[in-house]
C-alpha positions as CSV (number, residue, x, y, z in Angstrom):
1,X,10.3,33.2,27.8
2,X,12.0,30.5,30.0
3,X,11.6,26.9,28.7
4,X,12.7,24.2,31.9
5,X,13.1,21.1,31.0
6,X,13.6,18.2,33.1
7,X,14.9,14.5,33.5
8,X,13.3,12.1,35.3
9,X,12.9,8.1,36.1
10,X,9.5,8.6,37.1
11,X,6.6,9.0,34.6
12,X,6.5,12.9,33.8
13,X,3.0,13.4,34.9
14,X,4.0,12.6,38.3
15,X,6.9,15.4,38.3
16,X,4.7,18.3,37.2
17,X,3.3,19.6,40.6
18,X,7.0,19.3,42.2
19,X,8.7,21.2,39.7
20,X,6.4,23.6,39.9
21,X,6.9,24.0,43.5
22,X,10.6,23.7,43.1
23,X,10.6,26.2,40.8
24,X,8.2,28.7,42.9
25,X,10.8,28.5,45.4
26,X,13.8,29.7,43.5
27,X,11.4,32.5,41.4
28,X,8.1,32.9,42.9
29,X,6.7,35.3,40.3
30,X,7.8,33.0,37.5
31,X,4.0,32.0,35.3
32,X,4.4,28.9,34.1
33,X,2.0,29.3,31.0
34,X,2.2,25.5,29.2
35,X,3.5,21.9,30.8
36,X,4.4,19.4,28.4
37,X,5.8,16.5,28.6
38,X,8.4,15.6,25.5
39,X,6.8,12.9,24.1
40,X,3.5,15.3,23.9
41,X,5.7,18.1,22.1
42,X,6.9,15.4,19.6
43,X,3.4,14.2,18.6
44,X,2.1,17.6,18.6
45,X,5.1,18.5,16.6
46,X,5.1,15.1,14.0
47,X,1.3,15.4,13.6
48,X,1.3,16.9,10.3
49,X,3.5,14.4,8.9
50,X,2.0,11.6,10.4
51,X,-1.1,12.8,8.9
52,X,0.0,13.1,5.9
53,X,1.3,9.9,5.5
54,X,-1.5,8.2,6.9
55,X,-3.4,10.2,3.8
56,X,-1.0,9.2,1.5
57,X,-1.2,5.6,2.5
58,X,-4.8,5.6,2.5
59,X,-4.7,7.0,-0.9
60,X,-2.1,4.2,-2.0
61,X,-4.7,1.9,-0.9
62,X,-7.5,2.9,-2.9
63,X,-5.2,3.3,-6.0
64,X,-4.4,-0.5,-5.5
65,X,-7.8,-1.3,-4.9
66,X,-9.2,0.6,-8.4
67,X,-6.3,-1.1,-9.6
68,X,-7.2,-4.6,-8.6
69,X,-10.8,-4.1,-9.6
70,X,-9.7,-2.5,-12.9
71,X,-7.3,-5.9,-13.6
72,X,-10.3,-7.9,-12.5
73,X,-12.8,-6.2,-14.9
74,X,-10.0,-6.3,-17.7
75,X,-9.6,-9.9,-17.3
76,X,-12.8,-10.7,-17.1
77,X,-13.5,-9.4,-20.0
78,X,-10.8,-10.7,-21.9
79,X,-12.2,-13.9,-21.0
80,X,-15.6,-13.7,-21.7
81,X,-14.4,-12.6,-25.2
82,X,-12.0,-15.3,-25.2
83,X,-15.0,-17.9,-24.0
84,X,-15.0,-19.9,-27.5
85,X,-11.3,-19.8,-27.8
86,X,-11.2,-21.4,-24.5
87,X,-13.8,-23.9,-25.2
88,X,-12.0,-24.9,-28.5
89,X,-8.9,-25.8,-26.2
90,X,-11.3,-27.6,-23.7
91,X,-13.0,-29.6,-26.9
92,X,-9.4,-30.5,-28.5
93,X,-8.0,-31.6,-24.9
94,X,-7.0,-28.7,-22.7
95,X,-7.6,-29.5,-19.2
96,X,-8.8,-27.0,-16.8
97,X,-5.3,-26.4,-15.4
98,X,-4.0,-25.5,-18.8
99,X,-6.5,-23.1,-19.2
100,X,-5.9,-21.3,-15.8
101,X,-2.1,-21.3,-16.5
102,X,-3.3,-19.7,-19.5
103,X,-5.3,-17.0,-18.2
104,X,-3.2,-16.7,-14.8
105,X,0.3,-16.2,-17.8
106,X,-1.8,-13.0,-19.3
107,X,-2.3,-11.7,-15.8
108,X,1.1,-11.4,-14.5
109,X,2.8,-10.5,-17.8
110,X,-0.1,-7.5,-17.2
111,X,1.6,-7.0,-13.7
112,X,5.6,-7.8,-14.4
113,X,5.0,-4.6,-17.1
114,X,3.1,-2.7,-14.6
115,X,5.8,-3.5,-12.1
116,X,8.6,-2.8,-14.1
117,X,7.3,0.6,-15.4
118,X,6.3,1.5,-11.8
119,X,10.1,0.8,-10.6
120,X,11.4,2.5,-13.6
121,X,9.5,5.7,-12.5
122,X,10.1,5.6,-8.9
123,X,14.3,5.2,-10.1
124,X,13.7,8.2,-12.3
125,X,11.1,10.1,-9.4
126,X,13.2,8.9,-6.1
127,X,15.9,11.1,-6.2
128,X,13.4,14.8,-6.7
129,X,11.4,13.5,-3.7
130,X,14.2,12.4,-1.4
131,X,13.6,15.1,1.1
132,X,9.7,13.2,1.6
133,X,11.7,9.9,2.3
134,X,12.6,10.1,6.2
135,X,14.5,7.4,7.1
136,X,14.6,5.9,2.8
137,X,17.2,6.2,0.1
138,X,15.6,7.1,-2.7
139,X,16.0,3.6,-4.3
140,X,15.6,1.3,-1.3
141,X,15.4,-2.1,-2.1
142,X,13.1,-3.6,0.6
143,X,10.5,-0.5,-0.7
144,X,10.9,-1.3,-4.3
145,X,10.7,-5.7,-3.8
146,X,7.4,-4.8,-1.5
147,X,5.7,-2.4,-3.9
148,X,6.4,-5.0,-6.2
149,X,5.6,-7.9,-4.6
150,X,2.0,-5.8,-3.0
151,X,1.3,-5.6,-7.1
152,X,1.5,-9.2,-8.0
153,X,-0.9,-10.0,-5.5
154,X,-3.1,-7.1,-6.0
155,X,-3.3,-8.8,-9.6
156,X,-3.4,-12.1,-8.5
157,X,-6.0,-12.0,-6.4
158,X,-8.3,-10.2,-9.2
159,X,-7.5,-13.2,-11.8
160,X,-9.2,-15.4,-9.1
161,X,-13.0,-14.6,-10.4
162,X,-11.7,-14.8,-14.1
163,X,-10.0,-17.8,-14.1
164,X,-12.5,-20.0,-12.6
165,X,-14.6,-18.7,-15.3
166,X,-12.9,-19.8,-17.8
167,X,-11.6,-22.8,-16.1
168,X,-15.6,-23.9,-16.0
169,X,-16.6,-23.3,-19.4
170,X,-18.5,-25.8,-20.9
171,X,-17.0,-26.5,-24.7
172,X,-20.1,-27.3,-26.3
173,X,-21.4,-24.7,-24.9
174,X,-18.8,-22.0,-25.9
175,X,-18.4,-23.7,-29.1
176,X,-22.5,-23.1,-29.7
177,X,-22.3,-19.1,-28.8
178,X,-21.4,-16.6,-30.9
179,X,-18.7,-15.0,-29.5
């Protein structure tokens, strides 16, 4: 098997038909079974990868999302149960901003734990997976402060719903329900 490779200027698709003719010059019973260009061989060559961590991204995507709907539903509930609590601090002088600074509090001491557990297994986990980290130490700092950062407003964004809830309940109204 003969591999040929060759260096050009030109765009490689262009250089195809005169190698081949320079080529049946020098050997004219030479096959020339498969023409590649390099940049071809490396994508056919990086394809798994870059399928896999397309997958894995995707998959990271839909955890946040379950994630972000699971905070949202867990708030949510907390404040509904909460609802006469909240109205008893509306009825006794809580503004509205007191109660989302209230509700948005309980959301991101939710994520700083959820953060801080996630970094303390990816410290412990980076270093066993450091042959899947091309081009990452296994504690890279721009990684870990993104993750991080991607998790407070995952959970952010699903206190939205809650808190204008509870920021529009009506304290006569909460104070009249049972729970």
């Amino acid at each position: 098997m003969v591999v040929l490779n060759v260096r050009t200027s030109r765009p490689p698709e262009e250089m195809i038909t005169p190698v081949r003719q320079a080529a049946a010059l020098v050997t004219p019973d030479l096959p020339f079974l498969e023409v590649n260009t390099l940049a071809r061989e490396v994508a056919e060559t990086t394809a798994p990868e870059r399928t896999a961590a397309l997958t894995a991204s995707l998959l990271g995507l839909a955890a946040a999302l379950i994630a972000g709907i699971g905070t949202y539903g867990l708030l949510a509930y907390s404040v509904r149960q909460r609802r006469r609590e909240i109205g008893i601090r509306m009825a006794i002088g809580a503004r509205q901003l007191d109660v989302v600074k209230l509700v948005a509090r309980q959301t991101l001491a939710m994520a700083a734990g959820g953060i801080l557990a996630g970094m303390a297994g990816a410290v412990v986990v980076g270093p066993i997976l450091r042959s899947l980290l091309y081009g990452l130490a296994a504690g890279d700092a721009v990684s870990f402060w993104g993750a991080g950062i991607f998790v407070a407003v995952v959970a952010m964004a699903a206190t939205v719903g809650p808190v204008l809830f509870a920021a529009r309940i009506n304290p006569a109204e909460a104070l009249r329900c049972d729970g």
